[in-house]
C-alpha positions as CSV (number, residue, x, y, z in Angstrom):
1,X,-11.5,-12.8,2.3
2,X,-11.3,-8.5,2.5
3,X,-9.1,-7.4,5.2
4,X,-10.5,-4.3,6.8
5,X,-8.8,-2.0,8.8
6,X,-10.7,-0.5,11.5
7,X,-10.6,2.2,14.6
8,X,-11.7,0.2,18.1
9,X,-13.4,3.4,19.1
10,X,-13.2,3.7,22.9
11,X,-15.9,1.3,23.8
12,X,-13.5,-1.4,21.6
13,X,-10.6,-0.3,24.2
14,X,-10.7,-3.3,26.4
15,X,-11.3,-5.9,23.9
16,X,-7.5,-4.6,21.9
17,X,-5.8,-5.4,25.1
18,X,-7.7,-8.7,25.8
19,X,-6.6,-9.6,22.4
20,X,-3.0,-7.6,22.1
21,X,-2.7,-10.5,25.6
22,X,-3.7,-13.8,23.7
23,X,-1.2,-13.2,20.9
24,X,1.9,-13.2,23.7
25,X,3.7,-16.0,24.2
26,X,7.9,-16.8,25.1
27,X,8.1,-18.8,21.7
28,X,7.1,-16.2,19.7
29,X,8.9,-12.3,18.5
30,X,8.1,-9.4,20.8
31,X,5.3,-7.5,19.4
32,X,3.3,-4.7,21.1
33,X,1.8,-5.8,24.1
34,X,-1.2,-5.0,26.3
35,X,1.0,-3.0,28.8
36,X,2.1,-1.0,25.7
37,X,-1.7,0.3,25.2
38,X,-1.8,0.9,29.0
39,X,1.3,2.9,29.1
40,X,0.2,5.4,26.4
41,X,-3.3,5.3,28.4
42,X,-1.8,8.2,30.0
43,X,-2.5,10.0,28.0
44,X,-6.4,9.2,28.3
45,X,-9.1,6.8,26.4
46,X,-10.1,9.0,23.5
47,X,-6.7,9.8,22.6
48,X,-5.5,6.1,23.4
49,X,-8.5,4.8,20.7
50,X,-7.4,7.4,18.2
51,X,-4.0,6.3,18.1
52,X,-5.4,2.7,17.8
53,X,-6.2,0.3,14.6
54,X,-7.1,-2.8,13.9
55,X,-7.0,-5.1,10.9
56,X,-9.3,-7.6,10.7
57,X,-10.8,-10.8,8.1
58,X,-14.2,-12.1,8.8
59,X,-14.9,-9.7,11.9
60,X,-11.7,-11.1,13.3
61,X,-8.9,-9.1,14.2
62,X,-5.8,-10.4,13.4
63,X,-3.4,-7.4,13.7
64,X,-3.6,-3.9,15.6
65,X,-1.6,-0.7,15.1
66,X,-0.7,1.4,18.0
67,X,0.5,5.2,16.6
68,X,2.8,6.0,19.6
69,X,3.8,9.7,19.1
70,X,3.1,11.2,15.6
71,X,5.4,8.9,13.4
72,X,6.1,5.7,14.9
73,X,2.8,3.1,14.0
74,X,3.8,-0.3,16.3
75,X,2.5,-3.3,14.7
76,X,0.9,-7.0,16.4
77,X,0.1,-9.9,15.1
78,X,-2.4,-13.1,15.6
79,X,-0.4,-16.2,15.5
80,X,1.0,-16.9,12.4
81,X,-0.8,-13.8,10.8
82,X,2.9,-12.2,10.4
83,X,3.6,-14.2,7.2
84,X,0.2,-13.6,5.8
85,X,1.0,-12.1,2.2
86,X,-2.8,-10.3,1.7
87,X,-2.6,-8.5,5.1
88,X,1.2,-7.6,4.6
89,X,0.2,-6.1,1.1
90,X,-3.0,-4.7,2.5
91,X,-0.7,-3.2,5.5
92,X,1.7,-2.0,3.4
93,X,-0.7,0.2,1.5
94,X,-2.5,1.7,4.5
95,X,0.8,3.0,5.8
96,X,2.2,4.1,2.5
97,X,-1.0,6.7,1.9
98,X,-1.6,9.4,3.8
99,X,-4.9,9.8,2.8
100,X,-5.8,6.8,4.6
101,X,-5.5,7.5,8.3
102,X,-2.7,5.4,9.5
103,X,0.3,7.6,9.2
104,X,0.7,11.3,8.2
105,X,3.3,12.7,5.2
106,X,6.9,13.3,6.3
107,X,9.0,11.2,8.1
108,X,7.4,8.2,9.4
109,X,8.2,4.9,11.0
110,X,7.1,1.0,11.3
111,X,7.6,-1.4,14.0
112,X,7.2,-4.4,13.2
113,X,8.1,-8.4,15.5
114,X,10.7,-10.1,13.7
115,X,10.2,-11.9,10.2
116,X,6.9,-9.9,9.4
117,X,6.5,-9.9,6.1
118,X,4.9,-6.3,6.1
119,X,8.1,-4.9,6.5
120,X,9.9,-6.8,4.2
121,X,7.3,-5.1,1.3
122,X,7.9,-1.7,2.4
123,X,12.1,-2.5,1.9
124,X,11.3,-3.0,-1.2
125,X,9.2,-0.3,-1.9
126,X,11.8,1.7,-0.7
127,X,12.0,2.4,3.0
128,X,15.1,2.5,5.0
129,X,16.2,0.6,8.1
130,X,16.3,2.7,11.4
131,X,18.2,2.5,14.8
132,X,18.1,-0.6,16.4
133,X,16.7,-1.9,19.5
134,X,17.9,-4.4,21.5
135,X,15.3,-6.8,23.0
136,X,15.9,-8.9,26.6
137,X,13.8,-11.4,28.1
138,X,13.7,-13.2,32.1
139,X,12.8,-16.2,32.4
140,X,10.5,-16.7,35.6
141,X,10.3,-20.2,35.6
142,X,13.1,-19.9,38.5
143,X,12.6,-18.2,41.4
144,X,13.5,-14.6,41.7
145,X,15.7,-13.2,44.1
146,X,14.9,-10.7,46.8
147,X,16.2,-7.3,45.1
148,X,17.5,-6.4,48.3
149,X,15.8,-2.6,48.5
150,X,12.5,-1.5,50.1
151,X,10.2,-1.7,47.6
152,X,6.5,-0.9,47.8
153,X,3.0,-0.8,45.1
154,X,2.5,2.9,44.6
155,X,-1.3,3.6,44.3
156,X,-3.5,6.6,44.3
157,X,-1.4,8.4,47.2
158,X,1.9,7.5,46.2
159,X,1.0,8.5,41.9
160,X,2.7,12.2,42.8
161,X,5.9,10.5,43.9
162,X,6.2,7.6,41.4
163,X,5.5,10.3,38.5
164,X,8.0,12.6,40.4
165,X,10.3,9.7,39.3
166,X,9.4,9.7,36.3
167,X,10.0,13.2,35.4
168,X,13.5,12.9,36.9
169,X,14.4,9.7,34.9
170,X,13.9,11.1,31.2
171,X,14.8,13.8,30.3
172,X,12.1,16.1,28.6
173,X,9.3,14.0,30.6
174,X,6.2,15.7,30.7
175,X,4.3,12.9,33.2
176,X,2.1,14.0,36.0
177,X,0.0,12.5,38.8
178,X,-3.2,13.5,36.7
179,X,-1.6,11.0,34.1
180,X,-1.0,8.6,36.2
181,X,-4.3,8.7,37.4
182,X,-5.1,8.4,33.8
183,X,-3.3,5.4,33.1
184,X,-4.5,3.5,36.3
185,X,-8.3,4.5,35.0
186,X,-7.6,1.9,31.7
187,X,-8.4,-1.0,30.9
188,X,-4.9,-2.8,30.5
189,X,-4.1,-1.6,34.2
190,X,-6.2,-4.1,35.7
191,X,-3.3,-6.5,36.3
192,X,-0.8,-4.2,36.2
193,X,1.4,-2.5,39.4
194,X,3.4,0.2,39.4
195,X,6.6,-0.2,41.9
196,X,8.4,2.4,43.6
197,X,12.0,2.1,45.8
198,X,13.1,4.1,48.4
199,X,16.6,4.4,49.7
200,X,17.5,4.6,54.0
201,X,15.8,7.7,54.2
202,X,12.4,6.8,52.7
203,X,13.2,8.9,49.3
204,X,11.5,7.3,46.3
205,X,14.5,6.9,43.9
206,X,13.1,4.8,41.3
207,X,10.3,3.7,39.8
208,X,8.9,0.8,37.2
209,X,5.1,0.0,35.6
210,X,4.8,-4.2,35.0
211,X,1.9,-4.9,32.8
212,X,0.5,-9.0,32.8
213,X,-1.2,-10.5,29.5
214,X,-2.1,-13.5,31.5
215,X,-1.1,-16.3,33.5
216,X,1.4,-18.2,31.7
217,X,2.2,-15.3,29.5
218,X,5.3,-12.9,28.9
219,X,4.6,-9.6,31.0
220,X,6.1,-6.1,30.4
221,X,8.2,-3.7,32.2
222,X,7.4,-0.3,30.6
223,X,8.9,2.2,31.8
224,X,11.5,1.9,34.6
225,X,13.5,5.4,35.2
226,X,16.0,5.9,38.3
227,X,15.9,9.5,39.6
228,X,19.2,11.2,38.0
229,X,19.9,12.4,41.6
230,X,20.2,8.9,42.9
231,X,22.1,6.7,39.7
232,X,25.1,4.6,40.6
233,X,23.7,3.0,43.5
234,X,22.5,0.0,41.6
235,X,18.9,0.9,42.3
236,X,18.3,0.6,38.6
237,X,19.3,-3.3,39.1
238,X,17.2,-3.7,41.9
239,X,14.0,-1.8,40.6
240,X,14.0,-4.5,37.4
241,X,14.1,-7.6,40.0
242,X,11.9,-6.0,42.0
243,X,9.2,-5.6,38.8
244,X,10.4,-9.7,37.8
245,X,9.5,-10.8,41.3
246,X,6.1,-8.8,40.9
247,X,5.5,-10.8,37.6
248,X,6.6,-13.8,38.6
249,X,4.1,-13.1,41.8
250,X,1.4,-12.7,39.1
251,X,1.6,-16.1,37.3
252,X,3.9,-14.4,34.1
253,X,5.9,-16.5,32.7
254,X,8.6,-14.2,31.8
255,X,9.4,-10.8,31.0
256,X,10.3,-8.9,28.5
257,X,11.6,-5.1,27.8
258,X,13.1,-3.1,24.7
259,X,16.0,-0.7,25.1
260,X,17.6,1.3,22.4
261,X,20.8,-0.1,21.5
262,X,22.4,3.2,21.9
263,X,21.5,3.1,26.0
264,X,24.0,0.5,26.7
265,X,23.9,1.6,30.2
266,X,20.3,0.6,30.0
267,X,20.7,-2.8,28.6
268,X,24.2,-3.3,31.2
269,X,21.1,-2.3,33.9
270,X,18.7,-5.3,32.3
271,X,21.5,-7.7,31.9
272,X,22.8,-7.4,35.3
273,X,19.1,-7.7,36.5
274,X,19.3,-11.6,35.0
275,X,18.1,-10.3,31.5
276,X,19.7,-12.4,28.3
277,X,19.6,-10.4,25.1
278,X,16.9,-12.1,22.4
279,X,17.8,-9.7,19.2
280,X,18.2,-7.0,18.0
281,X,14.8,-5.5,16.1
282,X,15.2,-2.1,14.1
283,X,12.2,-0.1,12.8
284,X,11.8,0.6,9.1
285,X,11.0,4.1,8.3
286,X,10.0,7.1,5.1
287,X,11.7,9.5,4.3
288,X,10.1,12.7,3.6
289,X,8.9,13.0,-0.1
């Protein structure tokens, strides 16, 4: 049958994330997840939908694109649709031509879970390998220690602070309260917390979203920052336990991040958090013609 590709529109919203949810599971490779739609729900719905597409055979979706930032397009699969050889070709072309809406001219990039076959047609059609990313999962099938910090759910009254954070953790960060309030208005946010820690004097020094995809599924920390003012205190550590206890609280059954490679003080923070490393996963990306 055709595969058509398809924009959600923002109506379509909450039924992506529903979906982006049922494809998670521990035995299969990390792919976009729900939280990964939240998260860029900062920026708000219409902008969230435009940046969204969907792939689908019979008026079923079995892949959606998430354009995160002009030139990355991050890529989801139904079960078992990773392998499919029509939808990999049919993939493969969207991305390749401008002219069809998924990615512009110039320099662009793919993201792709492990062994999908999409990306294996673009190598040979001559795209490159990027940077890698090293991906780490936690188990939550154990209990999950105390991390030890005061910890509290930041809500409407506490968004200045936790974006505050934010801003303070990454450098060029642009993200506001009015963002945050933004993010907490979307659909994915329904089952999600966002976590701040304070040190001995009641200062918020970091801060972490979790994102669910259902009970008995892999959640998602995206992001978790430590204000620059306050790093080497091991609050990085205890912010990530503090966001697997919240998951674990939540019926997950793990949880998973991505880290650049290149941050290895990033994936030192996961790993001492009770993180073990999965893979490594790099993007595949154009050139400029």
């Amino acid at each position: 049958m055709t595969i058509e590709m398809g924009r959600p529109g923002i109506d379509g919203l909450g039924d992506v994330a529903r979906t982006l949810g049922e494809w998670q599971h521990d035995a299969e490779p990390v792919q976009v997840h729900p939280g990964d739609l939240g998260w860029f729900w900062r920026f708000g719905a219409a902008r969230t939908a435009a940046a969204t597409r969907t792939w689908s055979r019979a008026g079923k979706v079995v892949a959606v694109g998430l354009l995160d930032g002009a030139d990355l397009l991050r890529l989801a699969f139904a079960p078992h649709a990773s392998r499919d050889e029509e939808l990999a070709r049919r993939m493969a072309g969207d991305v390749s031509v401008p002219d069809r809406g998924v990615l512009p001219e110039g320099r662009v990039y793919i993201e792709a879970p492990e062994g999908a076959l999409v990306q294996d047609l673009l190598l040979k059609d001559g795209w490159a390998i990027g940077e890698p990313w090293t991906l780490l999962r936690r188990d939550l099938g154990a209990p999950v220690p105390d991390p030890g910090v005061h910890v509290e759910a930041a809500g409407p009254e506490q968004a200045h602070e936790w974006a505050a954070v934010l801003r303070a953790s990454f450098d060029g960060s642009t993200f506001t309260e009015e963002r945050w309030h933004a993010m907490a208005a979307g659909a994915p946010y329904a089952g999600a917390r966002c976590l701040l820690v304070r040190d001995e004097r009641g200062t918020a020094v970091a801060a972490v979203a979790v994102w669910q995809a259902g009970e008995g599924r892999p959640g998602l920390i995206e992001p978790m920052g430590v204000h620059r003012a306050h790093r080497g205190h091991g609050y990085g550590r205890a912010v990530t336990v503090a966001a697997a206890r919240a998951l674990q609280e939540s019926g997950a059954s793990s949880v998973i991040v991505g880290c650049p490679s290149s941050n290895t003080g990033g994936v030192a923070t996961y790993r001492s958090a009770g993180f073990e490393r999965l893979s490594e996963r790099r993007d595949v990306f154009r050139d400029a013609s």
